[in-house]
DSSP file (Angstrom, degrees, kcal/mol; ACC not computed):
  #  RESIDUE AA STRUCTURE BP1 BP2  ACC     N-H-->O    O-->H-N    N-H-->O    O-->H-N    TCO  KAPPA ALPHA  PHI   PSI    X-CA   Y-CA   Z-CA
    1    1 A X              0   0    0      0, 0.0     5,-0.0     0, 0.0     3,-0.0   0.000 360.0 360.0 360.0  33.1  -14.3  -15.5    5.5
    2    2 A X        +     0   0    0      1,-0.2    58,-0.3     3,-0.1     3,-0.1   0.573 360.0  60.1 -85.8 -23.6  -17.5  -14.1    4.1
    3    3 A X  S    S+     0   0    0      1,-0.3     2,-0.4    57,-0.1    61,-0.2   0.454 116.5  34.3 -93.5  -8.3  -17.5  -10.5    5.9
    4    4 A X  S    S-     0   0    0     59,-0.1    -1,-0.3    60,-0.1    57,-0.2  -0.805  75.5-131.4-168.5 148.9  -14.2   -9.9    4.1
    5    5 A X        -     0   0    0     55,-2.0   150,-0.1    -2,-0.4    -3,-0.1  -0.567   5.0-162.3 -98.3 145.8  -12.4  -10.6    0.7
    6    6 A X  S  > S+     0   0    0    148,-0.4     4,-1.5     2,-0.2    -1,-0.2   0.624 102.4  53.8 -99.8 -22.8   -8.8  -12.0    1.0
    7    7 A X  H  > S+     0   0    0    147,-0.3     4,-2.8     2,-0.2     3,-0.3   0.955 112.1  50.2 -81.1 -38.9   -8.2  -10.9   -2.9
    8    8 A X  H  > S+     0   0    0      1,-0.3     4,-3.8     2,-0.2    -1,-0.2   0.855 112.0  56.0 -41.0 -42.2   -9.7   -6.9   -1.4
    9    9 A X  H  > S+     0   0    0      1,-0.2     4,-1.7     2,-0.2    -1,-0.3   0.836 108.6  33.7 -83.2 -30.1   -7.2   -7.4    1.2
   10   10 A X  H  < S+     0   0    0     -4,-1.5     4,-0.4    -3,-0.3    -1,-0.2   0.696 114.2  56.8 -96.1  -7.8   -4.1   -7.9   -0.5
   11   11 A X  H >X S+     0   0    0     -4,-2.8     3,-5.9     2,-0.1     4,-0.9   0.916 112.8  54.4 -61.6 -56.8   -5.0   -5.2   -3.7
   12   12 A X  H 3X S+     0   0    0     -4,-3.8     4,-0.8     1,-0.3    -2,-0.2   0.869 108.8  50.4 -54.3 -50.3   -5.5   -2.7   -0.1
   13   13 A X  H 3< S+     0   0    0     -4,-1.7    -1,-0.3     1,-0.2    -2,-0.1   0.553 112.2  35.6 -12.4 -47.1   -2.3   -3.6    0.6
   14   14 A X  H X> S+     0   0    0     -3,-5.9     3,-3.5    -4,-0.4     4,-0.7   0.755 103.1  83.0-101.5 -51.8   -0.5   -3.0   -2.5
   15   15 A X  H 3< S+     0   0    0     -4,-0.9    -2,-0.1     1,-0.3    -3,-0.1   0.527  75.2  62.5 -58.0  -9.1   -2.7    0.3   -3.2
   16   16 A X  T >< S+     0   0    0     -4,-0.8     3,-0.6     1,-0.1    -1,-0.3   0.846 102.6  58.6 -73.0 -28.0   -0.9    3.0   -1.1
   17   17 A X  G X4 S+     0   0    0     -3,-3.5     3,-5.5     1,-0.2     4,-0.5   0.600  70.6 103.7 -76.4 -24.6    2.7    2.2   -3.8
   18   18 A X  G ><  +     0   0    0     -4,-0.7     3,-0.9     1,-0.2    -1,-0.2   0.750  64.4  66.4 -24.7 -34.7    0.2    3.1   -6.2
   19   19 A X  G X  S+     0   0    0     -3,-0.6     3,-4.7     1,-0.2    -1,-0.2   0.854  80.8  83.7 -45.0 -42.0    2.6    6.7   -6.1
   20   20 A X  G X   +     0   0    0     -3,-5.5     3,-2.5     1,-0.3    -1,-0.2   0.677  65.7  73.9 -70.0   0.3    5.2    4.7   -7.5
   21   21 A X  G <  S+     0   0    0     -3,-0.9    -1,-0.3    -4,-0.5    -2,-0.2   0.605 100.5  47.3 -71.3  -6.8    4.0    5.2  -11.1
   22   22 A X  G X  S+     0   0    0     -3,-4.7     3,-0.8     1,-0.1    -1,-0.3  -0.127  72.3 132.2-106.9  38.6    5.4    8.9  -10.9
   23   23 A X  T <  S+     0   0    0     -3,-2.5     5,-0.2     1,-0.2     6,-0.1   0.960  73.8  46.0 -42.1 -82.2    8.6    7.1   -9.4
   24   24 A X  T 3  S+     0   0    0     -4,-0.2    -1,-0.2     4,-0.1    -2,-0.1   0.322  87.2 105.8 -28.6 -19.6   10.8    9.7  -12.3
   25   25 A X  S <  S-     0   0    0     -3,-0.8     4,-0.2     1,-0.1     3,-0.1  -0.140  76.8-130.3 -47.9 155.4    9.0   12.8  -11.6
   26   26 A X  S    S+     0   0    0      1,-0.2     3,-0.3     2,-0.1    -1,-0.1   0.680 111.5  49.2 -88.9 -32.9   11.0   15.5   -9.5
   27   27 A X  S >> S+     0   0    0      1,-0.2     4,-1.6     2,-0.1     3,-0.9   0.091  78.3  98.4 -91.5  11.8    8.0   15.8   -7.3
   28   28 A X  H >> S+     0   0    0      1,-0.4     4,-0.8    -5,-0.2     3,-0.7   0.996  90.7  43.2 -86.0 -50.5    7.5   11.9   -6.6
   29   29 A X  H 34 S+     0   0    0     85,-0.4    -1,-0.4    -3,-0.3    -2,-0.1   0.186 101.6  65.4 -82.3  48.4    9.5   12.3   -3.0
   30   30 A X  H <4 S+     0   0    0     -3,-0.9    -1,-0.2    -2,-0.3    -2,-0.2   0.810 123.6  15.8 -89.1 -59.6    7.8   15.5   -2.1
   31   31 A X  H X< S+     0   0    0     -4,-1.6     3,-1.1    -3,-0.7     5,-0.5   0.187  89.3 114.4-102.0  11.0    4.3   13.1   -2.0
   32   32 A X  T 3< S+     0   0    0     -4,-0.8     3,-0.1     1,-0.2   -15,-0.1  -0.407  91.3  17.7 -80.1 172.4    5.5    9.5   -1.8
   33   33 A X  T 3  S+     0   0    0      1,-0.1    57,-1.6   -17,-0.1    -1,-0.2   0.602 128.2  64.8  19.6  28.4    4.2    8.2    2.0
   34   34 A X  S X  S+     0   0    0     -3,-1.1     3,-1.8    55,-0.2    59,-0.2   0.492 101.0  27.9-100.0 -99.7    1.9   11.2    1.9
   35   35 A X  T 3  S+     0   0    0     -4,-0.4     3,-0.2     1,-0.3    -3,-0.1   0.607 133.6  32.0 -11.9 -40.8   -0.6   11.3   -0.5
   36   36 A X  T 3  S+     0   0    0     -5,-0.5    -1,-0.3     1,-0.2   -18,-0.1   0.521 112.0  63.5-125.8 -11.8   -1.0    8.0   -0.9
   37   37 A X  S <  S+     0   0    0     -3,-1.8    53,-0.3    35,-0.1    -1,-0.2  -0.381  81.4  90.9-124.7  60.0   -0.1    6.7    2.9
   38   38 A X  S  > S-     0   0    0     -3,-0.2     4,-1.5    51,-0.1    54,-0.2  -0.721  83.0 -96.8-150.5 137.5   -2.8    8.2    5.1
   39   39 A X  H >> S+     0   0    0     52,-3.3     3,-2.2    51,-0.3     4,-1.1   0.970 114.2  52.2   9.5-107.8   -6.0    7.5    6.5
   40   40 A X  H 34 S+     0   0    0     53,-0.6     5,-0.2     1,-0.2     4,-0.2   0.527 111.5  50.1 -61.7 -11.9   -8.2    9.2    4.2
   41   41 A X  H 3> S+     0   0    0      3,-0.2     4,-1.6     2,-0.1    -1,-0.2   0.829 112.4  41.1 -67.1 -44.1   -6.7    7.5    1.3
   42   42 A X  H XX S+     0   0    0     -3,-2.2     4,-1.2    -4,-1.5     3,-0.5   0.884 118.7  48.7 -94.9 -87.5   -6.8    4.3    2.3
   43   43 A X  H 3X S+     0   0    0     -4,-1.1     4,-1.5     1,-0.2     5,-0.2   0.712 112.5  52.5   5.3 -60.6  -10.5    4.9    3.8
   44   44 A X  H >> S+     0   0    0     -5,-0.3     4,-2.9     2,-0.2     3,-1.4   0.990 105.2  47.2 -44.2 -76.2  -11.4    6.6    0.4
   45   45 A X  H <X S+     0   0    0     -4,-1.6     4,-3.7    -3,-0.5     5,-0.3   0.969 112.1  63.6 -50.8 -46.7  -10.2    3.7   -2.0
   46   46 A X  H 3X S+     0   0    0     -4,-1.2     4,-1.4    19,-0.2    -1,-0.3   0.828 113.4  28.9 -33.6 -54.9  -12.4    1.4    0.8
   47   47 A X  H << S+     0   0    0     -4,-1.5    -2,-0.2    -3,-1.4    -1,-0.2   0.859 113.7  60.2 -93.2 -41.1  -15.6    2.9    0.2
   48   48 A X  H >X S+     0   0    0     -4,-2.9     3,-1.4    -5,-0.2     4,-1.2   0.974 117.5  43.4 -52.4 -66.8  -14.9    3.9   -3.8
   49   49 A X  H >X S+     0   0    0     -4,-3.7     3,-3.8     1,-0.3     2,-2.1   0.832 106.5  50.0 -59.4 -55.5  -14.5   -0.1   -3.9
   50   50 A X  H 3< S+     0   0    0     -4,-1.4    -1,-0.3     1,-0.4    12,-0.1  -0.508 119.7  47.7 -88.9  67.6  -17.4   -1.7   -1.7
   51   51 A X  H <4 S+     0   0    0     -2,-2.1    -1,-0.4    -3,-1.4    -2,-0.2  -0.076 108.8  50.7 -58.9 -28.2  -19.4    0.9   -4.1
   52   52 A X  H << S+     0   0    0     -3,-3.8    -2,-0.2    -4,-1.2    -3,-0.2   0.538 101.3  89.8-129.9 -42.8  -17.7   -0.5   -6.8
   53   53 A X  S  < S-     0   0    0     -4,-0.9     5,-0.2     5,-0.2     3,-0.1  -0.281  79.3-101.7 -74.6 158.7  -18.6   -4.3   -5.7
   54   54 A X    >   -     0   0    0      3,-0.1     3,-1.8     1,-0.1     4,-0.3  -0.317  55.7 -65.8 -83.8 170.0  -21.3   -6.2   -6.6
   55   55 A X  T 3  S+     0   0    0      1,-0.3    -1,-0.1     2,-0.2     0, 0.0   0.024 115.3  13.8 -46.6 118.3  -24.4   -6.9   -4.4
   56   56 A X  T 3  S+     0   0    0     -3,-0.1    -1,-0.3    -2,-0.1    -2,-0.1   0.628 115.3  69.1  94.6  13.7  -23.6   -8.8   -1.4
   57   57 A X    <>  +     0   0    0     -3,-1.8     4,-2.7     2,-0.1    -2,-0.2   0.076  65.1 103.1-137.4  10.0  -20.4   -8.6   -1.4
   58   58 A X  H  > S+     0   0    0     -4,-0.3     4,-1.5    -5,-0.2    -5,-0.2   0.825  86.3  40.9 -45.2 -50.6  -19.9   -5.0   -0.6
   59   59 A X  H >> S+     0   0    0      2,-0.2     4,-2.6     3,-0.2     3,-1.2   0.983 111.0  53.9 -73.2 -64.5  -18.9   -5.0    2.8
   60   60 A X  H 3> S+     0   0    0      1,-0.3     4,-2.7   -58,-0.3   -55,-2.0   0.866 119.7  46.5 -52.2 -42.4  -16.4   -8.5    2.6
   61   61 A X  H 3X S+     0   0    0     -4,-2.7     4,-2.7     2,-0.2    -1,-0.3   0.881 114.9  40.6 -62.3 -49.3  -14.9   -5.9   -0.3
   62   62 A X  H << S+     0   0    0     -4,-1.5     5,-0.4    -3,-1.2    -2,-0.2   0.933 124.0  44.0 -62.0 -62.8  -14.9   -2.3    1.9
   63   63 A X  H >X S+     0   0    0     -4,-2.6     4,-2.0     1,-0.2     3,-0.6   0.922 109.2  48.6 -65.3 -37.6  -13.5   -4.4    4.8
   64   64 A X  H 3X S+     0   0    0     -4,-2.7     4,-3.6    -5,-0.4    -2,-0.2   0.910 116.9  45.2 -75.0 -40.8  -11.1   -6.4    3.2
   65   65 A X  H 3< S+     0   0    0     -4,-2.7     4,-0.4     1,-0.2    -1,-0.3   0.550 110.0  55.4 -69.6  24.8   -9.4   -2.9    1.3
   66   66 A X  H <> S+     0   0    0     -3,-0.6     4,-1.0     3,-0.1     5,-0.4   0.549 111.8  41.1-132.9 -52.7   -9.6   -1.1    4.4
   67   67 A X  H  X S+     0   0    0     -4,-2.0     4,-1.8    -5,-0.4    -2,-0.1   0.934 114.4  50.7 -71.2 -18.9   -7.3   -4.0    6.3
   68   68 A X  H  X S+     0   0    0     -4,-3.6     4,-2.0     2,-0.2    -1,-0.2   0.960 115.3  41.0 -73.9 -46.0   -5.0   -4.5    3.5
   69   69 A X  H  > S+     0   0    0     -4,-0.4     4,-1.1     2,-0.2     5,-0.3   0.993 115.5  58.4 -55.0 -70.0   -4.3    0.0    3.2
   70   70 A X  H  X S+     0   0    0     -4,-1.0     4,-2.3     1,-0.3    -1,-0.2   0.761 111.3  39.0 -25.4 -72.3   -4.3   -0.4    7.4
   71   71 A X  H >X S+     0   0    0     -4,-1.8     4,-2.2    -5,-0.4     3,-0.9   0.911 110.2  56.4 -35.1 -77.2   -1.3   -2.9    7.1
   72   72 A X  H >X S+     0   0    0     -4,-2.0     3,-1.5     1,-0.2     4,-1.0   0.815 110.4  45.5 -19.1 -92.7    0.4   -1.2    4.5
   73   73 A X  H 3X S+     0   0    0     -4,-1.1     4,-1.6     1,-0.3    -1,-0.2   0.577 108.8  57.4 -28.6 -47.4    0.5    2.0    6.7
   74   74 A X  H X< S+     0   0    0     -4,-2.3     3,-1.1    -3,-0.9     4,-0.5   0.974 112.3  36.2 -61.8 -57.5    1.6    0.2    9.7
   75   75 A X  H XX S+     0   0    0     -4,-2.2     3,-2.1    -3,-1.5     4,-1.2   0.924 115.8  51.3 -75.7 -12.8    4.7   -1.3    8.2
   76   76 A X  H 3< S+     0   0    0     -4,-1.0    12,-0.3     1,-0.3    -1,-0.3   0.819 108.1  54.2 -80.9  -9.7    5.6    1.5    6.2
   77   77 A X  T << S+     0   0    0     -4,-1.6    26,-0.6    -3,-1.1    -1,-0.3   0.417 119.4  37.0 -83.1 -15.2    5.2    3.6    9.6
   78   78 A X  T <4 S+     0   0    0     -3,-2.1    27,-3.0     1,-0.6     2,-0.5   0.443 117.8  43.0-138.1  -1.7    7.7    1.1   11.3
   79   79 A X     <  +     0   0    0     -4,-1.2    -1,-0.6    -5,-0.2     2,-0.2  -0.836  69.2 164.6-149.1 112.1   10.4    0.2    8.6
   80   80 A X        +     0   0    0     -2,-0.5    28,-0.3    -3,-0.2    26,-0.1  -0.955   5.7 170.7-126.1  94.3   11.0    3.5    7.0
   81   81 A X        +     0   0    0     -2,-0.2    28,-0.1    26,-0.2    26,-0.1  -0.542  63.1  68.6 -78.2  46.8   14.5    3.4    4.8
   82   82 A X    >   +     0   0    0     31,-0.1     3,-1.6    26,-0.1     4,-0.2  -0.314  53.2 173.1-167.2  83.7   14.3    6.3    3.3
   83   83 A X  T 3   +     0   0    0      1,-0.3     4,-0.2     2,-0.1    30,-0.1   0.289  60.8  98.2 -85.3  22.5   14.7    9.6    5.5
   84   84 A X  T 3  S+     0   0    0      1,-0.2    -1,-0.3     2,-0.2     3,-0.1   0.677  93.9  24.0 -82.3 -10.4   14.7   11.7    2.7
   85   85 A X  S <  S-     0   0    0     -3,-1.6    -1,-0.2     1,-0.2    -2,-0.1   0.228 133.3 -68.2-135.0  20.3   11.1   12.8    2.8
   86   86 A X        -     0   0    0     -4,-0.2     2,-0.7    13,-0.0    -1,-0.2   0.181  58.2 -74.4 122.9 134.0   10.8   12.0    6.8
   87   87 A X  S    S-     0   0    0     -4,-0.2     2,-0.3    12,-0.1    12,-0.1  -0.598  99.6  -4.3 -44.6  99.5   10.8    9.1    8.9
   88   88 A X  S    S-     0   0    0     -2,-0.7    13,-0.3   -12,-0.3     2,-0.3  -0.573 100.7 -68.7 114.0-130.3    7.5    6.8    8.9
   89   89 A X  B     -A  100   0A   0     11,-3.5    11,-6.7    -2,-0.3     2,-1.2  -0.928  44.3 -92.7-151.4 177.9    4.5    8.2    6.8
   90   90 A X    >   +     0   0    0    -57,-1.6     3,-1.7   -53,-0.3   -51,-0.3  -0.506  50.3 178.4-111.7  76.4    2.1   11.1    7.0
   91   91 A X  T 3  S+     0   0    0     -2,-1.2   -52,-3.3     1,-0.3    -1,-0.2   0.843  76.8  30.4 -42.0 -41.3   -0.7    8.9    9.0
   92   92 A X  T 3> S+     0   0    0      4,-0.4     4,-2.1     6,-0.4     3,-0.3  -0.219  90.7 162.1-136.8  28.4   -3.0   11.7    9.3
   93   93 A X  T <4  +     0   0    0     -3,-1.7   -53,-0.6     2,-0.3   -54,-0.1  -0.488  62.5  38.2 -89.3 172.7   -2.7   14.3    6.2
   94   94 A X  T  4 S+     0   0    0     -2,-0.1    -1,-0.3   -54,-0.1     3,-0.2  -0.987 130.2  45.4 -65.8 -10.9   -4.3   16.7    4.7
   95   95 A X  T  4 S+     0   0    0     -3,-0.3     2,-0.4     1,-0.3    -2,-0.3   0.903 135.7   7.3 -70.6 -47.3   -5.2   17.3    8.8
   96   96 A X     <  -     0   0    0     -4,-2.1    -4,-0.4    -6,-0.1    -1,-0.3  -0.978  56.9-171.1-139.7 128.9   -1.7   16.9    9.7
   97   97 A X        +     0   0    0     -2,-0.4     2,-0.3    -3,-0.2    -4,-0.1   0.295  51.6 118.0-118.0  23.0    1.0   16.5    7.4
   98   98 A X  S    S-     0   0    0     -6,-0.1    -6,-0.4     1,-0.1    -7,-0.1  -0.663  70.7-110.7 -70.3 138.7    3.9   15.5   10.4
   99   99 A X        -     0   0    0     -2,-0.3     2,-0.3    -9,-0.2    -9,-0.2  -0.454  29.8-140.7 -61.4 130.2    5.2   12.2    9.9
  100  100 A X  B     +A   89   0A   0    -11,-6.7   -11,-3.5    -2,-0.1    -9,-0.1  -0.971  29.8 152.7-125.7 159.4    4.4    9.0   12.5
  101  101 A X        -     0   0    0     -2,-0.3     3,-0.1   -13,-0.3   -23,-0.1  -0.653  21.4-174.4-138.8  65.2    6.4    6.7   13.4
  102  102 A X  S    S-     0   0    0      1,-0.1     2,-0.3   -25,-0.1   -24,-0.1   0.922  82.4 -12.9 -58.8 -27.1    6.0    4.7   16.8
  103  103 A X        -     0   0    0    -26,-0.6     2,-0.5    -3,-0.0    -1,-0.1  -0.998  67.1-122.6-164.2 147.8    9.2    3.0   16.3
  104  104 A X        +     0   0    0     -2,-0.3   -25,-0.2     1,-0.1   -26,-0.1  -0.864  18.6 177.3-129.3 131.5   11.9    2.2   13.4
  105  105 A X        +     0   0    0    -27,-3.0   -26,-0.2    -2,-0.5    -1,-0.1   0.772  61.5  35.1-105.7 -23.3   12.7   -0.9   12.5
  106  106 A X        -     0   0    0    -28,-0.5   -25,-0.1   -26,-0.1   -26,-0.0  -0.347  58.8-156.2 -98.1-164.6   15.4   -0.4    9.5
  107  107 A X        -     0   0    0    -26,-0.1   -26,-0.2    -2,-0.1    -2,-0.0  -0.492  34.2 -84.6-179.6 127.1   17.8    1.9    8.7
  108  108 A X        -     0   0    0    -28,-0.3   -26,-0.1     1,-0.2   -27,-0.0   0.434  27.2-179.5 -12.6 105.1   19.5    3.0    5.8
  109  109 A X  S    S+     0   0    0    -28,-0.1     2,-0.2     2,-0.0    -1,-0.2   0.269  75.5  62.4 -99.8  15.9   22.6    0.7    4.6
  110  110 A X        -     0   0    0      2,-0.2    10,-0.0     1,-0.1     0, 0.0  -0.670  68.3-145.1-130.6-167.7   22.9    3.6    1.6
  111  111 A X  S    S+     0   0    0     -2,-0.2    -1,-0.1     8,-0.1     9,-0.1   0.613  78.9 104.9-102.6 -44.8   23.5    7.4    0.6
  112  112 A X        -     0   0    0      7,-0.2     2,-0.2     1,-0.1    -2,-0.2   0.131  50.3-179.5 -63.8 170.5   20.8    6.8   -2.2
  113  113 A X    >   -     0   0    0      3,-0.4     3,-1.1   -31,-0.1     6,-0.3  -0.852  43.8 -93.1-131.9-170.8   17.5    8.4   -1.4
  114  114 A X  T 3  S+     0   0    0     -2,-0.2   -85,-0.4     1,-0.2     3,-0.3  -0.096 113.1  86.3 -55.6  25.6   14.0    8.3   -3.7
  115  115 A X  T 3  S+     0   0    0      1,-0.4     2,-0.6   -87,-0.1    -1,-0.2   0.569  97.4  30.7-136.4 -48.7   15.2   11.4   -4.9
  116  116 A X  S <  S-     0   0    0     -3,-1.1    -1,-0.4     1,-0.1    -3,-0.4  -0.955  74.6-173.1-134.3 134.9   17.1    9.4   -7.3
  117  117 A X  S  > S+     0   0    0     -2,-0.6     4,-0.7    -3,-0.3    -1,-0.1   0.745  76.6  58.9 -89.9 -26.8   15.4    6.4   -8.2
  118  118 A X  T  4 S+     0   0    0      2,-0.2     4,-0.4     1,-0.1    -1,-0.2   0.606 112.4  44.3 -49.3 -22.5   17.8    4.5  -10.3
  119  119 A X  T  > S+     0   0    0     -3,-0.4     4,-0.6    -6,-0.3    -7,-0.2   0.721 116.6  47.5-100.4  -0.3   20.4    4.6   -7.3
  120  120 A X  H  > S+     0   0    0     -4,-0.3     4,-1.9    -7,-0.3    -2,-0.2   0.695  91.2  77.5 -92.6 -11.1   17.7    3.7   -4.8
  121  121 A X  H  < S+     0   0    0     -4,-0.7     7,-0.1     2,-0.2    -2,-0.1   0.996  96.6  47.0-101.8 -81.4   16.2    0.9   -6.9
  122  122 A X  H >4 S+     0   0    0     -4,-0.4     3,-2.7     2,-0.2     4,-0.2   0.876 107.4  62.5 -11.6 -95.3   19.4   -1.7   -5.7
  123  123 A X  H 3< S+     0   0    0     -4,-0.6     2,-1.1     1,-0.3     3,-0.4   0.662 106.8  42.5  11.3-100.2   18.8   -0.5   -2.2
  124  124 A X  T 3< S+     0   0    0     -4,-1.9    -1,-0.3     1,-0.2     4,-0.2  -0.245  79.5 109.4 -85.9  64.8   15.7   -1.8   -2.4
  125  125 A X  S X> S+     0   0    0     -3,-2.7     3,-2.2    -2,-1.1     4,-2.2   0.959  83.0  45.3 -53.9 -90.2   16.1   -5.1   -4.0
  126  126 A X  T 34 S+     0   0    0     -3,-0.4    -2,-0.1     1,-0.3     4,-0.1   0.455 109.1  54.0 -62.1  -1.3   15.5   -7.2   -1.4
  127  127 A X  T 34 S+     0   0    0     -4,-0.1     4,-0.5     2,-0.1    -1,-0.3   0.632 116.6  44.5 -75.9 -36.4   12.3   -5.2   -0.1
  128  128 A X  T X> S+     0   0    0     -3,-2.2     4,-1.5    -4,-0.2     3,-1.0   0.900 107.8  53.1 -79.0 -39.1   11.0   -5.7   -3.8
  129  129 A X  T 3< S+     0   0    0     -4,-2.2     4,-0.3     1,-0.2    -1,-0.2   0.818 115.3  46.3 -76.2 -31.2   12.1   -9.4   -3.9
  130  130 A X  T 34 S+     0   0    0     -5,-0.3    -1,-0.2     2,-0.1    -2,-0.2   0.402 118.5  41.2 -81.2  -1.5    9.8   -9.6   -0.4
  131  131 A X  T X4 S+     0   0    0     -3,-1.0     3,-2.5    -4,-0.5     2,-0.7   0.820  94.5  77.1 -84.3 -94.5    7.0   -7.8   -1.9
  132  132 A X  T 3X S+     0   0    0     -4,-1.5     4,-1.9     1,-0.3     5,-0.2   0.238  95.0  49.9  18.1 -51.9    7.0   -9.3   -5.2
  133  133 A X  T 34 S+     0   0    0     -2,-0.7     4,-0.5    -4,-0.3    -1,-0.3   0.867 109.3  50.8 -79.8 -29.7    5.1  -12.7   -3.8
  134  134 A X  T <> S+     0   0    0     -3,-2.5     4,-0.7     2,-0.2    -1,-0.2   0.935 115.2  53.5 -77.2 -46.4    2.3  -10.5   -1.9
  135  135 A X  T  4 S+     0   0    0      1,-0.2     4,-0.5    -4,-0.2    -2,-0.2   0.851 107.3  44.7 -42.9 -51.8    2.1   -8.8   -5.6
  136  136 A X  T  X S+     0   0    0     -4,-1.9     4,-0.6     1,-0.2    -1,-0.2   0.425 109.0  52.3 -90.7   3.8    1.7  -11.5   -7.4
  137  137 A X  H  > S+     0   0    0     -4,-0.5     4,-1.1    -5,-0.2    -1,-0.2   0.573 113.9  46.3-105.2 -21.5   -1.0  -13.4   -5.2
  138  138 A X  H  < S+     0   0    0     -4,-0.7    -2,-0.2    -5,-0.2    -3,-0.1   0.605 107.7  53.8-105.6  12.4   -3.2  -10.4   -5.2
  139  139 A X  H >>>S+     0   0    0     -4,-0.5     4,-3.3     3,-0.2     3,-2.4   0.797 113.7  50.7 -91.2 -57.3   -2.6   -9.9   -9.2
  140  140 A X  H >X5S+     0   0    0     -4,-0.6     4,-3.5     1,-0.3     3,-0.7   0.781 113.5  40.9 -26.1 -80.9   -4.0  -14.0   -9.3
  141  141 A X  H 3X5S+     0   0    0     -4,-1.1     4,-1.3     1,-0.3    -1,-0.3   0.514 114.7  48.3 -68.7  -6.1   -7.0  -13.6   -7.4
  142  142 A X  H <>5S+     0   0    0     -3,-2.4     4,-1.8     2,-0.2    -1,-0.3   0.856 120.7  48.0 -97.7 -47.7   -8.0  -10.0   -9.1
  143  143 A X  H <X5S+     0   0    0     -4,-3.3     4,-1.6    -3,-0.7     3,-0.4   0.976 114.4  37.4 -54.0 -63.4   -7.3  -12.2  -12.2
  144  144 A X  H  XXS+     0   0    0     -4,-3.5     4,-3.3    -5,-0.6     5,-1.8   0.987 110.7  61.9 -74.1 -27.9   -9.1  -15.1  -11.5
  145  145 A X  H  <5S+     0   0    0     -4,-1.3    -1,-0.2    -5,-0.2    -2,-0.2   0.870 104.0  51.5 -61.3 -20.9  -12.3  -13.1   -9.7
  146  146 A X  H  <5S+     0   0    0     -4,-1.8    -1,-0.2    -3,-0.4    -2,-0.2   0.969 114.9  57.2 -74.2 -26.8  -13.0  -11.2  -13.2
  147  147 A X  H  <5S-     0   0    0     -4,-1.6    -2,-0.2    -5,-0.3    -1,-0.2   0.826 103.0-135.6  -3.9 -85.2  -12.9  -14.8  -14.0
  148  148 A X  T  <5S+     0   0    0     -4,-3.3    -3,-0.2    -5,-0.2    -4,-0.1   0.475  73.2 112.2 115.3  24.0  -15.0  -16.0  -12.2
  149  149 A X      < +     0   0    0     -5,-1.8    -4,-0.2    -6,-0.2    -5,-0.1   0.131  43.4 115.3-133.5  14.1  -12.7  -19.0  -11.0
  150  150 A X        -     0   0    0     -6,-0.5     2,-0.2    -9,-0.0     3,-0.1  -0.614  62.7-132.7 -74.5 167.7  -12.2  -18.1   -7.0
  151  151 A X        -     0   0    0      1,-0.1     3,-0.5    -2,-0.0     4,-0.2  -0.597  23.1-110.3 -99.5 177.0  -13.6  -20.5   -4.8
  152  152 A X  S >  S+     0   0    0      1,-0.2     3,-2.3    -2,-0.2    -1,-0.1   0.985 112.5  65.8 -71.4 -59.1  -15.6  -19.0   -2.1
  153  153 A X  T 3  S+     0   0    0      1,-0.3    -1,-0.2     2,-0.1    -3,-0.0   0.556 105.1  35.9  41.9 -87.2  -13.8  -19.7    0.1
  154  154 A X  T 3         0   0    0     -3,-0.5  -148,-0.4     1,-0.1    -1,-0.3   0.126 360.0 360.0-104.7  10.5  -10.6  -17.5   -0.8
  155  155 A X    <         0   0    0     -3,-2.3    -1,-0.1    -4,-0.2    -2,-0.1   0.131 360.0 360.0 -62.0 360.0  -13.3  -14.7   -2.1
């Protein structure tokens, strides 16, 4: 596992939800699975880190955020609850800002939308409770690598 970091891969992962810190804003579903769930985003944050990494470990860093974003995009592109700002995510903005979707795998057991986030927040409970572990395994290894205490290994 030396051409790509498993800790890279699950921050890329998490980093497209990065939106959700304006979750209370009036504008948050305008750009949530836009902005932040694209391509050029996830691409972006890819290179900003393996610039960002130290020598020799640039690429295992660039590749590993660039498969974790990839993932993200794909499930959120195929389990899309929340048709209030468009079915599946904006794959391919600022060039195209239509929503893709090859296929959808949930579908909405509520009224709430993001729109208000206190009624949507129940809703997804059990998306958060299935997240949560993926969260907390890529907060460890970003924790123990300022560390210094991964093994190579899991690096």
């Amino acid at each position: 596992m030396k051409n790509i970091s498993l800790s890279a891969v699950l921050i890329g992962a998490v980093l497209p939800d990065l939106d959700f810190i304006f979750i209370f804003l009036e504008w948050f579903n305008q750009v949530h699975r836009i902005v932040s769930h694209n391509l050029l985003y996830v691409v972006l944050f890819s290179i900003i880190g393996a610039m960002a990494a130290p020598a020799g470990r640039k690429k295992a860093v660039g590749m590993g955020l660039l498969t974790g974003g990839i993932m993200h995009l794909f499930v959120d592109s195929i389990m899309d609850n929340n048709p209030s700002n468009g079915e599946g995510i904006a794959l391919f903005w600022p060039f195209y800002a239509g929503s893709v979707s090859p296929f959808n795998l949930l579908e909405l057991q509520s009224e709430a939308t993001w729109q208000e986030p206190l009624k949507m927040i129940p809703v997804m409970l059990p998306v958060f409770l299935y997240e949560l572990p993926f969260y907390l395994v890529a907060l460890f290894l970003f924790l123990r690598r300022k560390t210094g205490q991964v093994a190579p290994h899991l690096s």
